[in-house]
Structure formats: C-alpha cells, structure tokens
N, C-alpha and C positions, 0 to 999 in steps of 0.2 A: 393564226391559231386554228388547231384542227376543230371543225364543226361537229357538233355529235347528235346525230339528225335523231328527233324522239317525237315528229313528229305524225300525224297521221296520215294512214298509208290510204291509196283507192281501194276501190272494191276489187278489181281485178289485181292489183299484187299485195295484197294485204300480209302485211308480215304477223309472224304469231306472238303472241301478247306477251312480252317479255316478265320471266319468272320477278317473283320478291326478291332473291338470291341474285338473279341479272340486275338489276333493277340500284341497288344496293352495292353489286361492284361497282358500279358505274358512281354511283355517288364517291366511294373512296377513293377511284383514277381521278375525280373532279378533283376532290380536295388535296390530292400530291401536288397537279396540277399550278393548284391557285399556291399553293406553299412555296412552290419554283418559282412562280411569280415573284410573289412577297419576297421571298430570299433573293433573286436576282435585283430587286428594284432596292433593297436595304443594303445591297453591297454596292450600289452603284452611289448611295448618299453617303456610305462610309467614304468612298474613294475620292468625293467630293470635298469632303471635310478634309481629308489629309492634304487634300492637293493646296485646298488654302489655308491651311495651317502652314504647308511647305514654302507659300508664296510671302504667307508672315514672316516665315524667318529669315529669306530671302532678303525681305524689303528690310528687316533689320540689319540682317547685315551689310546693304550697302551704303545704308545710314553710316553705320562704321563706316564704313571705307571711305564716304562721305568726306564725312569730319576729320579722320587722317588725310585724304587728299587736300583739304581745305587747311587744314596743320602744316603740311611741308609745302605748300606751294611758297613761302616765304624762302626755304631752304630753296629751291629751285632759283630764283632771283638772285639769291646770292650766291650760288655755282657760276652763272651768268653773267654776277657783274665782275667776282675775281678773277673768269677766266678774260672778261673784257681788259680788265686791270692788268691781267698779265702780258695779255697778246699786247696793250699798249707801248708796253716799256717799262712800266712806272717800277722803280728801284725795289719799293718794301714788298710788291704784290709778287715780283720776280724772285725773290728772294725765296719768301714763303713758299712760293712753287717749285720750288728746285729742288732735288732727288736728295740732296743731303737734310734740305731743313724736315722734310714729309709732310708738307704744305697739301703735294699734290697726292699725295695717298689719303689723306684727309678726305679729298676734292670727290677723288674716286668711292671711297666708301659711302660719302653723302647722295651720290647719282645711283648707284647702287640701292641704297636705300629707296631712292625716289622711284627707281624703277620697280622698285618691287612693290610699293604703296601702288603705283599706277596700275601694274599688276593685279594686285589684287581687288581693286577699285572696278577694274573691267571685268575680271572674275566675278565678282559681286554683283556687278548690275548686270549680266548677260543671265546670271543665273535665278537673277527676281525677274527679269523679262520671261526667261523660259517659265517657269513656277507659274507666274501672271498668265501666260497663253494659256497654259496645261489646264489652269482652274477655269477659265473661262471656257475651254474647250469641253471639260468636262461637266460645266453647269449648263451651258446648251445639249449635252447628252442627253443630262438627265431630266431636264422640261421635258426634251420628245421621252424620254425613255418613261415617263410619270404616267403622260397623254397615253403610250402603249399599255401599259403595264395596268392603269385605270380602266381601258376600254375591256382590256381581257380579262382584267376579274371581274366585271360588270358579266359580259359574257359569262363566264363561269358560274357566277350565281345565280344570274335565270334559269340558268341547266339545271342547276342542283332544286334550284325551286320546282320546274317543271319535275325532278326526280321526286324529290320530298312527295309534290301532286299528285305521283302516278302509283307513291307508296299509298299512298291513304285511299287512293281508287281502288288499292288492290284489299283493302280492309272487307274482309267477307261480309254479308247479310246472316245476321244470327239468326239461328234458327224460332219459328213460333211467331214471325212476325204475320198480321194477318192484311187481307188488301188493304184496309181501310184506315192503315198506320197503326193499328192496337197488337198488341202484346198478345199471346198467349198464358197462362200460368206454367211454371216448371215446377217437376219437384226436383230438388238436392239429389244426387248420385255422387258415387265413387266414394272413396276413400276419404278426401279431403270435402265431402258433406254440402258441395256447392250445386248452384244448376249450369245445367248445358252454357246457356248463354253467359252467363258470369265466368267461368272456367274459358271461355272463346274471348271474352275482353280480358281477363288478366294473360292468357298466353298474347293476346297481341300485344297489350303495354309494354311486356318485356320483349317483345321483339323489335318494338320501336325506341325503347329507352335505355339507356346503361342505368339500370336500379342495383345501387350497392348493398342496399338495408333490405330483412324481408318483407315478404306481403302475406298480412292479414287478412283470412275472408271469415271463413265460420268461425264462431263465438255465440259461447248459449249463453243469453239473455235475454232480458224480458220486453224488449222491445227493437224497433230498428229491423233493419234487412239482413244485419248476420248473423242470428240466428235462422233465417228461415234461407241461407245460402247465395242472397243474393247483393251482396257487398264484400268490397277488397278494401283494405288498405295500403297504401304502399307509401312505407314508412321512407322516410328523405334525412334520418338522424336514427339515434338509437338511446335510451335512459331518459326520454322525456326532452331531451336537450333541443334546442333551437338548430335547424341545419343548419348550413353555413352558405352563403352568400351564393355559391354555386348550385346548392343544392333547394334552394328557395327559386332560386330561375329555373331548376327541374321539373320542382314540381309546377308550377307557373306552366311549362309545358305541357306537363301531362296533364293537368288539368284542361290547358283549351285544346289538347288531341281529342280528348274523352267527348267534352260539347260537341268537337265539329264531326265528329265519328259515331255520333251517340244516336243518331237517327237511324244506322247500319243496325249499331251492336246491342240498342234495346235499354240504355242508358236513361236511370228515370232522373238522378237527379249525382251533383258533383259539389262536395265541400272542399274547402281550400282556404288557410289562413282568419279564420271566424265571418265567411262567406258562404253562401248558397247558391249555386245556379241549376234553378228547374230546367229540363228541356222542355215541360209541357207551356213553362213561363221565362221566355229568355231572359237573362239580365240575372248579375250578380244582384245578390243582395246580402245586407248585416244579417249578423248571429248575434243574438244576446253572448254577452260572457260569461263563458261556462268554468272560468277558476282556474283554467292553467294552457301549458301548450299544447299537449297531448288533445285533451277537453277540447276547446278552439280550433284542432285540425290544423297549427301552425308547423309541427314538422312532419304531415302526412296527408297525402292525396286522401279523401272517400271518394270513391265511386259507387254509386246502387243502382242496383239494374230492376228494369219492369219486370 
C-alpha cells in the first residue's frame, strides 16, 4: 500500500503548508481507498461462502451416489455368480443365457446399469474432493487476505486521522484574541447582525460539517448571546422534531469540534442535548428541563462566542 507521507519536513526542504482544499482531497482519495479495501475483502468472503455451500452440495451428492453404490452392489454379485453358473455348465443358468431365452440381454443391461452407478459414484466424489480443496483453498486466502486488508485499513485511518489533525490546525485564530487568552468585545456587522468572530465559527462549522437544516444566529430577545450577535444555532431536524440517529452523532460532533477549536475561535460556552460545556469550566454538565426539545437544545447545536 502506497504511503502518503504528511509528515514533517526539515528546515532546509520544508514543503509549503498544504491548502484546506489539499488537505481535504487527500482525505476523499483515503476513503475510495479504504472502500476498495472493504469491497475487495467482502467479495473474497462471498466467494468463500459459495465455495462451501458448493462443497455441501458436493458431499450430498455423493452421499447419493453412496447409497446407490451400496444398492447395487448386491446386483453386481449376482452378474458374478450367473455368469459363474453359466461358464460352469449348469443346464437352467445356460438356458437363461442363451440369445433366444434374453437371459443374457437381461445380464448386459444390469452391468450397464452398474456401470453407470459407478460412474457417477466417481463423478460424485472427485467433485466434493475438488469443491472440498477449492473451500479450503479459499479459507486460507482469506485468513491472509483479512491479516492484509486489516493492516491497510488501520493504515488508512491514521492518515485520515493525521488529516482530520492538520484540518483543525488549519482552523484560523479569530480575530480580538488578546495575549493573555481574553477576548476582545465585538460589535455585530453586516447584514445577518452578527460579530466578526461568530460569522468565522459559523463559516468553519459548515466547512467541516454536512448541515442539512439551517443555522440560527441573531434573534431579538431579552436575554442570551443572540441578540447581541454572538450565538448560532445549527439546527440537526426541523418542527421541533427529535433528529434522527444520524443526526444526534452530528451533532455529538460538532459539538466536541466547537470545545476542541473553541480556544482558536473565541468559544465561550456549547449546549447540546439539556447539557452545558463551559470552555472557562471544562466538563459537561446538566440543564434543568426546560419543557420541550427545541428548549433543551436536543435537536440543535448552541454555540456562544466571547
């Protein structure tokens, strides 16, 4: 598997700091990647299962053929002992074989027969022998082919971790931050009534997240951060409804993006689910219940900025 070197250069060839845009293709070539993996290793346990599904049917049918071999062998004995009977002499057994009585057409159809049992008796078991190799052949593939195919998606994922890393490295310093980690005050601008650094965390969220529902920031009200332009919403459903399974792990996401980024972006504080997490106080904490889902922040991110 080709390596995809992301790691740090010296001082003397230092390469130049790959874009968000770089950064970002590279993650989608991982995850084709690992998908080729996944697909290669899921057709090789298809091909597994057929082989010994084919080696069942195999072993059944020579079970048949078994049990018909084991059927006529009596028939065989007695080919054997009327032809002994005949080549002896004996009057009735000579009689019965003779071209007029069709003793010996009898003879011949029954050998016929048997040969054809035997026939397919050997048919039978060469072809659960082969079926039998092929599965075992192909179960020892796929042990090593598992051992591969585990090692390079492990590989794969480090990468994309180290990628995921180098995203959130590349998360700006919002603007007003002063030495000694405090905030500046903003006021609200532009059209949508927010400030600088609120406007710079909501365009990143959506550049890190597929949000289908929109995002709420100003709202006149009598208290709280969005009226005074520094809080978003980003709604994860839409009529107050509960999101759905996938969309509660989104937010679950954006939620610990916003903490671990929130020291850049100027992040004072993050609700999620009837939860609280100060950045000046780490550590979730309960929300009294506020009477519904919407109220409790269960189908939408808050984030409020310094």
């Amino acid at each position: 598997m080709a390596a995809l070197v992301l790691g740090p250069s010296t001082a003397g060839n230092a390469a130049p700091k790959p874009t968000e845009k770089q950064l970002k293709a590279q993650l989608a070539s991982l995850g084709k990647r690992v998908d080729k993996l996944i697909s290669a290793y899921n057709a090789k346990r298809v091909a597994v299962a057929k082989a010994k599904a084919d080696e069942k049917t195999a072993r059944e049918r020579l079970k048949t053929a078994e049990s018909e071999l084991t059927a006529s062998e009596g028939q065989v004995g007695d080919i054997a002992q009327l032809r002994y009977q005949a080549g002896s002499g004996l009057g009735m057994m000579r009689e019965l074989l003779s071209p007029g009585f069709g003793g010996a057409a009898m003879l011949e159809q029954l050998q016929a027969e048997q040969t054809a049992k035997i026939g397919r008796y050997t048919a039978a078991r060469d072809a659960r022998k082969k079926a039998a190799d092929d599965a075992a052949s192909l179960t020892d593939r796929l042990g090593d082919d598992v051992i591969e195919v585990t090692a390079q998606r492990k590989d794969a994922e480090k990468l994309i971790a180290e990628i995921k890393d180098k995203l959130d490295r590349l998360v700006p310093v919002a603007p007003g931050k002063r030495a000694n980690g405090t905030w500046a005050p903003e006021l609200p601008t532009g059209g949508d009534n927010i400030t600088p650094r609120t406007r710079l965390m909501r365009a990143e969220v959506k550049s890190h997240f597929p949000l289908h529902f929109p995002v709420g920031c100003y709202r006149a009200e009598d208290s709280g951060e969005h009226p005074l332009g520094r809080a978003c919403d980003f709604m994860l459903s839409s009529g107050g409804a509960l999101p759905s399974a996938a969309g509660a792990a989104l937010g679950e996401q954006v939620a610990a993006w916003a903490i671990k980024n929130g020291g850049k972006l100027g992040v004072k504080y993050v609700i999620y689910r009837q939860r609280i997490y100060n950045l000046g106080f780490p550590g979730w904490r309960a929300m009294e219940n506020r009477g519904g889902v919407t109220a409790n922040h269960f189908d939408h991110v808050h984030i409020s900025m310094y």
